[in-house]
N, C-alpha and C positions, 0 to 999 in steps of 0.2 A: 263278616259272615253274610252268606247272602239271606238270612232269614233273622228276625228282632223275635227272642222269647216275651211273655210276658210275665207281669212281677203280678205276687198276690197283692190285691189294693193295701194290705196293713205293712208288707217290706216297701213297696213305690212309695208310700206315704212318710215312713219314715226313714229312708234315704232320702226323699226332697227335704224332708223335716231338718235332717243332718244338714245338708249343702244350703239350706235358707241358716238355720242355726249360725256355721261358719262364716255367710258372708255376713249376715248383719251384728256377727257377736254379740247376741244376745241371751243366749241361751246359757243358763247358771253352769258351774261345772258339775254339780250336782248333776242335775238334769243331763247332761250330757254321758255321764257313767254311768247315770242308771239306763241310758239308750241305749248305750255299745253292750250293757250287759245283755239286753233284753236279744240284741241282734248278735252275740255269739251263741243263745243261747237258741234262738229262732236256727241258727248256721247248724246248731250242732245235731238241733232236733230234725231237719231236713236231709242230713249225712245218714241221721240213721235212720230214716224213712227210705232212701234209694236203697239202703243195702240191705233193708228188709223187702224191698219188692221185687230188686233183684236175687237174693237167692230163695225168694219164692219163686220165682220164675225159672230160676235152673234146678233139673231135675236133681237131685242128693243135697239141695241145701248147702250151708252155710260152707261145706268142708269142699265141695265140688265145684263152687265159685273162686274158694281161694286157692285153690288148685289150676284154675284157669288163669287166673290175674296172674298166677307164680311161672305159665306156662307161655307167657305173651312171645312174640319176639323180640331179643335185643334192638337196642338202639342205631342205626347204626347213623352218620354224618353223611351228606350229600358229597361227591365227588366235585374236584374241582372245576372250573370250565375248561373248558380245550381254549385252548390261546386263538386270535384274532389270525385268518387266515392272507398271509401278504403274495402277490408279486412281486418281482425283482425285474426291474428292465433293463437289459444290457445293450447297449448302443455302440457297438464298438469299429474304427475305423481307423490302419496301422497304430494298432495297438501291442503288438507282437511284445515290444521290448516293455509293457506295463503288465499284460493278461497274467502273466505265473503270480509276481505277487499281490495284483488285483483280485482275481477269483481267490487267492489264500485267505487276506482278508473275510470275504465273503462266503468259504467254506465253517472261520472261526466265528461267526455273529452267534449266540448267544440265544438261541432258537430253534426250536421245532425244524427238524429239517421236512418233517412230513406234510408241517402247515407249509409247507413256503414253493410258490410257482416259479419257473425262472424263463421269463421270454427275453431270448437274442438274438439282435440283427446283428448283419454285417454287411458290408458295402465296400467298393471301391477302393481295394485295398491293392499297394503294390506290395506287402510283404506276407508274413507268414500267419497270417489275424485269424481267416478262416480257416483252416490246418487246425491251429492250435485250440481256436473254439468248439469246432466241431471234434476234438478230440476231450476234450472237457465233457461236455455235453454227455457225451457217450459214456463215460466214465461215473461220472455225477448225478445222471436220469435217478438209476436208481436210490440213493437217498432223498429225494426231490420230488415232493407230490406232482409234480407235471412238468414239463420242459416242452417249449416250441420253441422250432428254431427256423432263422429267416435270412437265410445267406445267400447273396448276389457275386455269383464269382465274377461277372463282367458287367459294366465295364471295371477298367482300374483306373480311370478318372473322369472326373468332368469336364464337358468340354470346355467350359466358359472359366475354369479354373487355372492361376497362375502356376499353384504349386500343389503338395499334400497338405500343407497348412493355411491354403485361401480358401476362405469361406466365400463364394461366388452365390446367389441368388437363386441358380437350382440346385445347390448343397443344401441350404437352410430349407428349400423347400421338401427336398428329401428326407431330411432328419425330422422335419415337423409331422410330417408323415410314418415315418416311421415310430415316433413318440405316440402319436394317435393311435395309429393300429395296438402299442402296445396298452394303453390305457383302454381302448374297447375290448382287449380281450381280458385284461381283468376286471372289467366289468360285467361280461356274457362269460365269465366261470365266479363270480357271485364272491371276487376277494374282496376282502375287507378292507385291504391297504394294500396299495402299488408304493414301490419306493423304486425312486430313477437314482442311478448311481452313473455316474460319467466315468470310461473304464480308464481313467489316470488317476482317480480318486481314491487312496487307502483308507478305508474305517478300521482305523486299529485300538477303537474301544469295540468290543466284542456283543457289548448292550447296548449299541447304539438303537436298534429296532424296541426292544422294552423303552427304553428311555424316552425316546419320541413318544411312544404310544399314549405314555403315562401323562404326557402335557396335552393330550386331550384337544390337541389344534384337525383343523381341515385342511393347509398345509403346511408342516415344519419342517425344516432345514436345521441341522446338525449345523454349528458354524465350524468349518475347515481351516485350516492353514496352511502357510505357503511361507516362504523365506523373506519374502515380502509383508506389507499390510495388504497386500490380495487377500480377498476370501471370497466366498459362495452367495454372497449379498451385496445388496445396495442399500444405503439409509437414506437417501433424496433420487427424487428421479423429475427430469423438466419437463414439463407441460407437451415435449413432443417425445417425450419417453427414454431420452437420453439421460445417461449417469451424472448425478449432483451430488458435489461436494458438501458434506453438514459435519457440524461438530459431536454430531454423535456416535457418529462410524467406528473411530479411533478407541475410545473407550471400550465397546464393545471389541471390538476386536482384538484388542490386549487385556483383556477379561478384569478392568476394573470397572465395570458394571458387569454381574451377575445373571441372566434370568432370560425370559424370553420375549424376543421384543416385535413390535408390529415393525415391515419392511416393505415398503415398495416392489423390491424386487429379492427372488431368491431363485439360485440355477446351479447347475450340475450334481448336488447332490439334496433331493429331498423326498417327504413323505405325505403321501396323499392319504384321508383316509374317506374312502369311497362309501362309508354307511353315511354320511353326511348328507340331507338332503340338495344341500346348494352344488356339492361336487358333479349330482349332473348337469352341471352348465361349465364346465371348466373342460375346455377344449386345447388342443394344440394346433389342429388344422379343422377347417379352413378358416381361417382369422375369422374375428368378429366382423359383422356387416360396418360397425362404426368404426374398424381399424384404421389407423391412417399415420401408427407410427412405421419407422423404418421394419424392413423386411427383415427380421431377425426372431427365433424360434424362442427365448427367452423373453421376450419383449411380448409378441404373441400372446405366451403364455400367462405373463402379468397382467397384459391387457385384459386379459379372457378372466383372471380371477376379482380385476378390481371391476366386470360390467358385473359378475353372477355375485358378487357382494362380498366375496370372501377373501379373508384378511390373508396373506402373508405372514408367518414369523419365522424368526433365525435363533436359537438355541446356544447358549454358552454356558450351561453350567456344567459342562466337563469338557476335556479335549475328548474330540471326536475322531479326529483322522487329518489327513494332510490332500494338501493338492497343489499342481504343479503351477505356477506364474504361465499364462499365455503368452506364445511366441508369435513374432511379426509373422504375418502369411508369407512373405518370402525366403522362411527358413524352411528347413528340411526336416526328413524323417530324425535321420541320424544327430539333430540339434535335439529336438525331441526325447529322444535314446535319452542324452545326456542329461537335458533338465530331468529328467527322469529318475534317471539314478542320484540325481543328490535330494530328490523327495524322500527315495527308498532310504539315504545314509541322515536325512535328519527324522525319519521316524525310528529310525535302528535308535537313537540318544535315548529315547524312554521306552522305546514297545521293542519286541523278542517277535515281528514280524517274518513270517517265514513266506516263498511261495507254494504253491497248492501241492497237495498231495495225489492229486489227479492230473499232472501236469509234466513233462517232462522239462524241464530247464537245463541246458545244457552247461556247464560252466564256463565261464568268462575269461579268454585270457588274460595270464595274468605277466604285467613285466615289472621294470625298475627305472624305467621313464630312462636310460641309459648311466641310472648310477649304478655303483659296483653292487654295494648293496642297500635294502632299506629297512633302519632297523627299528623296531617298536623296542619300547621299554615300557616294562608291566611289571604289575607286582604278584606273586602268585595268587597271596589271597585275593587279589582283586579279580577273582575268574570273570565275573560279572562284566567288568570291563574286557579283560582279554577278549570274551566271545562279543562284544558291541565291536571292539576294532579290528578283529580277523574279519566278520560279516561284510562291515565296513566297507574295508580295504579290498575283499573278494567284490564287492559289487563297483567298486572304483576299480578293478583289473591292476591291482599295485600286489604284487607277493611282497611278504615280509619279513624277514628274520627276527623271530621272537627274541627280544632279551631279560633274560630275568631280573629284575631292578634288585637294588639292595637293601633290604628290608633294615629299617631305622629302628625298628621296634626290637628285632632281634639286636641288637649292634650291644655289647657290650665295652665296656673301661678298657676289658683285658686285651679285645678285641683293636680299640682306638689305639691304643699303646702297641700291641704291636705294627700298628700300620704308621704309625709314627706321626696321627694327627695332631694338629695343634691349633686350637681355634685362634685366629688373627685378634694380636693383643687391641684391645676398643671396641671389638666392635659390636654394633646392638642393631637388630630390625628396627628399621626406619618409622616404622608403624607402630610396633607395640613396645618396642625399648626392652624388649628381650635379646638373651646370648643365643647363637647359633644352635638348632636341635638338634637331636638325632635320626630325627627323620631327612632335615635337611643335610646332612651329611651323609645320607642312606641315599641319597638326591645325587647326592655329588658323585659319588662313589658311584654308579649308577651308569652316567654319564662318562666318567674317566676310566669305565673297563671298558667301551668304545671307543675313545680315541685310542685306548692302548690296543683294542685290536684292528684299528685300520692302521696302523703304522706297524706292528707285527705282520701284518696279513698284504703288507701293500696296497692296500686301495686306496685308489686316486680320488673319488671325491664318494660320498654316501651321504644319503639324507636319518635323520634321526629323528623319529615323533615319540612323543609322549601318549598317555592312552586316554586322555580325559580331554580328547580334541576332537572340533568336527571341522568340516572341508568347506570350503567356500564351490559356489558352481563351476564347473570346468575346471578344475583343480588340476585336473593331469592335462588337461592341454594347455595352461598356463604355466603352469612350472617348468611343463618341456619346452614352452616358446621362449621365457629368460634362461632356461638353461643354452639353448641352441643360440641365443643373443650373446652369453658370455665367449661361446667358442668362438664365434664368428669373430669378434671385438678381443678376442685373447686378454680377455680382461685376467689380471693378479687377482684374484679371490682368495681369502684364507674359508670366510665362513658366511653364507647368506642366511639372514632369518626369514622362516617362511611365517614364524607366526609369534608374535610378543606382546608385551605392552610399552609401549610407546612413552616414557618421562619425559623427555623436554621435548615439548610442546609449543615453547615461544615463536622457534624459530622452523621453518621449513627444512626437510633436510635435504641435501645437494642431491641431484639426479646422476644417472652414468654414461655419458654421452655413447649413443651407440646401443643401446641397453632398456626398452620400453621398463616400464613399473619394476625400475632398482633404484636405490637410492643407496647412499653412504651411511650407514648407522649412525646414529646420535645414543644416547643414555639409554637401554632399555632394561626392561622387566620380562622375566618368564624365559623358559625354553621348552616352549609348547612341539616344534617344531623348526631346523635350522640344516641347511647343506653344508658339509663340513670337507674340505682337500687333505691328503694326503701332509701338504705342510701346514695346515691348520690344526693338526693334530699333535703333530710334531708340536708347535711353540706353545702350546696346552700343556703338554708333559712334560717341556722342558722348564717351563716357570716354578717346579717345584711345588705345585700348591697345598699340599698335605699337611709341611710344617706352619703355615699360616692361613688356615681354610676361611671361609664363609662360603655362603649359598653362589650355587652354580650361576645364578641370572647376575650376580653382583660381580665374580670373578669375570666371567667376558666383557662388561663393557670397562672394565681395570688390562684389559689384555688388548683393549683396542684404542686405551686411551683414553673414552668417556667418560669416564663416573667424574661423578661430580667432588666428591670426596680423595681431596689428593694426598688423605694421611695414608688412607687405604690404598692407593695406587703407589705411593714408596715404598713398599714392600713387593713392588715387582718388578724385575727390566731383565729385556726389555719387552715393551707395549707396542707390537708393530703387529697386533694381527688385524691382517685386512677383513674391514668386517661392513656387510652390507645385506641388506633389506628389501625383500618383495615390497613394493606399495600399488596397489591397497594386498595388504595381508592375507593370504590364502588359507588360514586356518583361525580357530579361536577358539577358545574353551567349551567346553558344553554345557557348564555352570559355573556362574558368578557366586564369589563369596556372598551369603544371606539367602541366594536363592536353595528352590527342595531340591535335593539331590544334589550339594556340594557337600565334597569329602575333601578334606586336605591331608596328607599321609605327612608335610612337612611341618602344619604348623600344629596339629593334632598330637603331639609329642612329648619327649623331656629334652631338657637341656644338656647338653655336650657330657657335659662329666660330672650329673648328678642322675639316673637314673629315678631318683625318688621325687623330682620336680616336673611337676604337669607343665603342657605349655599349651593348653586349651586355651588360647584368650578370647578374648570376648570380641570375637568378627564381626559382630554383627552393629556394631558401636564404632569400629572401628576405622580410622581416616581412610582406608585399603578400601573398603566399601565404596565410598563417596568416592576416592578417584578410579575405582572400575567401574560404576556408572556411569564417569565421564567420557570415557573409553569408548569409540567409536568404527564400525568398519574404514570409514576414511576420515583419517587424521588431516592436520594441518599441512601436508605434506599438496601442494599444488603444480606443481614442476614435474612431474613421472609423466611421461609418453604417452599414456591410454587415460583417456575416461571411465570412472569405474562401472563396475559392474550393477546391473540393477540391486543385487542384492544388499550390495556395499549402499547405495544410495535410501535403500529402504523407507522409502516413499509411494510406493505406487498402491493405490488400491479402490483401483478403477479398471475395467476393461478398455 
């Protein structure tokens, strides 16, 4: 209160008398309740002293005061705040093939469209950037407290520039410039947070802006992923401002540490918050007067925050969004496109990402990379999947023929007997020493009304995926360059796998002369993914395998020869299907057994011919564990024609 009442010298006296009483406990307990009595009784004669001189003072007495007291106004609770006012800075340059589902993202964040400003450049673009932005813009203004927009239709390149992808010296000086402009003008409209989003960047947690806010930094960084150990930070940086290796990185980055941590360096996607006193010294142009690392607009920027004192952090405790691995400056747009699209196909695995609803997106040719057809197997209840792998496959340009898998959980006794199966007398999962399920039968079955319609239907060779798979990069221009290597080399193929798990391991497997990244099958697991001919289907249906089943991944390498078990292989002849392998593997599961989000429909199940036995077993314990851990993009195989691909190598993360 801005004013102290005073106390009648007999209350002040024996309030200190209390507070002296308590600290030196001296005071008898006697003596103490005849205090408190004296002062309820002082409390009580004071209550009725105000309410006699108040309704002396209001005209009608005692009935016309509580008549007023009964007439007060309710109470009512203060309103909440209005949320923190943000920009958005859009920097975008041939961006065409990212903007639809960049700005989607960015229409879905989890905020105030009315708080939120959106300043976008554009520059030097050979393709459709400014079109497409400035058609957003227009669209978009009106839910968006303010829009500027700052687009450079000419030139369409640098001069001093190799390609679209070289960063030359008056690029970085452009961008840092442009970075500038946009941080002075959220400053001269009095926002409270700028967030730069680099436009290849998806935020497909929709709170990412609450989220940051709530950790209370001057600058944070959401930590991003990439197919790689690339991400949006650096954990060491060397004395002239170059990227340093520390054992910190890697933890962070694969979220076993938690939380938010101080960084050297953080770029392409972060959050400023400008109520900060120290953020007015954090600049992007013109370098600092002590500058003296290399010319580059990130570096700049670190520099600029470590002279004005403020700390850098990088954020993991949720997934935030994804971002694309940087490509050499001497690749092109359309390399770009492509890294592109498999950012899009590994965020489709956990987020339901769409592009913008202010955006026209044209669709994307779709083909069958020259096979007859290419079939998905799904299962109906698993819609959730079907719409991850039509999206999928629509933004990989692959049309599919849906097939409906064969549901194990429906399959009855009456069901198996008529089709006249018979589980192969011995035999037991390698792993858990259980009898063949019904789901895996439901598996197989699944599979063998495919072969049976390419050998009905005549198709010469067709690929078959399963729906709990994701694509490696370049996926359709790899598969179509060993496919156009087998024509060319007239290679005998029965069956290629495009994607498995790899058992023996000891020994490398043979390569195919004439043939980059094939090899000869050895022992494998899984049918994620496999190209299958015309007579590969044929010696599949001819073997019979009804009267003597087990699981689909166990029956092909018994048809090619492999398995290791040759009680299980005497129950078949003959074993002459020609069977070989993409390496490094172009596909692979989207979840490991133990990790969130593994469903198994095969081992989730009962057994063959007891519908009343579970076969839930305990995966997580389980030896299948431990060797899909071991499991790597590039196996032991060192003989295949090509170097793998960055992803396969999953090392990098550094620019």
């Amino acid at each position: 209160p801005w004013f102290t009442p005073s106390l009648p010298p007999s209350l002040a006296h024996s309030h200190f008398s209390l507070a002296q009483g308590q600290d030196s406990r001296s005071t008898s307990d006697d003596s103490r309740r005849n205090l408190e009595a004296k002062m309820r009784a002082v409390g009580a004669v004071g209550v009725g002293v105000l309410w006699a001189l108040l309704a002396a003072a209001v005209p009608g007495g005692v009935s016309e005061l509580t008549t007023l007291v009964q007439e007060q106004e309710p109470f009512k609770p203060e309103s909440s705040l209005l949320k923190p006012k943000v920009m958005i800075a859009i920097v975008a340059r041939n961006a065409a093939h990212s903007l639809p589902h960049y700005l989607g993202c960015i229409e879905r964040l989890e905020y105030p469209k009315e708080r939120i400003a959106i300043w976008a450049a554009t520059d030097h673009n050979v393709d459709n950037t400014t079109a497409m932005l400035r058609e957003w813009l227009k669209r978009a203004q009106g839910v968006y407290h303010y829009v500027e927009w700052r687009p450079m239709e000419e030139p369409r390149s640098y001069t001093d520039e190799w390609g679209p992808k070289h960063w030359p010296p008056s690029r970085f000086n452009h961008v840092m410039k442009l970075r500038q402009a946009a941080l002075k003008a959220a400053r001269e409209r009095w926002a409270d947070y700028i967030l730069f989003v680099d436009s290849d960047n998806l935020l497909t947690n929709p709170r990412v802006l609450n989220l940051l806010m709530a950790e209370n930094l001057t600058v944070a960084a959401p930590m991003l992923e990439s197919r790689s150990l690339y991400s949006n930070f650096w954990c060491g940086i060397t004395p002239q401002g170059y990227y340093k290796r520390t054992p910190d990185y890697q933890p962070i980055r694969e979220w076993k540490r938690l939380g938010c941590f101080s960084v050297p360096m953080v770029h392409s996607t972060f959050l400023l918050d400008l109520r900060r006193e120290s953020s007015r010294d954090l600049a992007f142009y013109p370098p600092h007067p002590d500058y003296s690392w290399a010319f580059d607009d990130i570096m700049v920027f670190a520099f600029s925050a470590r002279q004005a004192g403020v700390q850098m952090y990088v954020c993991n405790r949720e997934h935030y969004g994804l971002l694309p691995v940087p490509l050499k400056a001497q690749q092109s747009v359309e390399d770009e496109s492509e890294s592109f699209i498999h950012t899009i196909t590994e965020a489709l695995i956990d987020h339901d990402i769409e592009p913008s609803e202010h955006l026209y997106s044209p669709p994307s040719p779709q083909d069958t990379m020259g096979f007859d057809k290419i079939f998905l197997i799904n299962l109906k209840r698993r819609l959730d999947r079907r719409t991850r792998m039509l999206k999928t496959m629509s933004s990989l340009g692959l049309h599919a023929t849906l097939t409906d898998a064969v549901d194990g959980k429906a399959l009855n006794s009456s069901q198996l007997q008529a089709l006249g199966i018979e589980m192969m007398p011995g035999y037991k999962d390698p792993y858990s020493g259980r009898v063949l399920t019904r789901g895996e039968i439901g598996c197989f079955l699944s599979h063998h009304s495919i072969w049976t319609q390419v050998v009905e239907h005549g198709l010469q060779k067709v690929l078959v995926l399963e729906d709990d798979v994701r694509f490696e990069p370049r996926f359709k221009r790899r598969i179509q360059a060993i496919m156009d290597d087998t024509e060319k080399t007239q290679l005998d193929w029965d069956l290629i796998y495009v994607g498995r798990k790899r058992m023996q391991v000891q020994q490398p497997e043979q390569s195919v002369d004439g043939v980059n990244n094939l090899v000869k099958a050895d022992y494998s697991y899984w049918t994620l993914g496999y190209a299958l001919s015309q007579q590969g289907a044929r010696k599949l249906l001819a073997a019979d395998p009804f009267k003597r089943m087990l699981p689909v991944d166990e029956y092909l390498p018994i048809m090619f020869n492999k398995h290791p078990n040759t009680e299980f292989m005497s129950h078949f002849e003959p074993r002459d299907l020609k069977a070989f392998s993409v390496e490094p593997l172009l596909i692979y599961p989207t979840h490991y057994t133990g990790e969130p989000g593994y469903i198994s429909d095969t081992e989730t199940s009962t057994i063959w011919d007891d519908e009343a036995v579970a076969t839930d077993w305990d995966r997580q314990h389980a030896r299948k564990t431990a060797q899909q851990d071991s499991i790597r993009p590039v196996a032991q195989n060192s003989v295949t024609g090509d170097s793998p691909p960055p992803a396969a190598r999953a090392s990098r993360d550094e620019l």
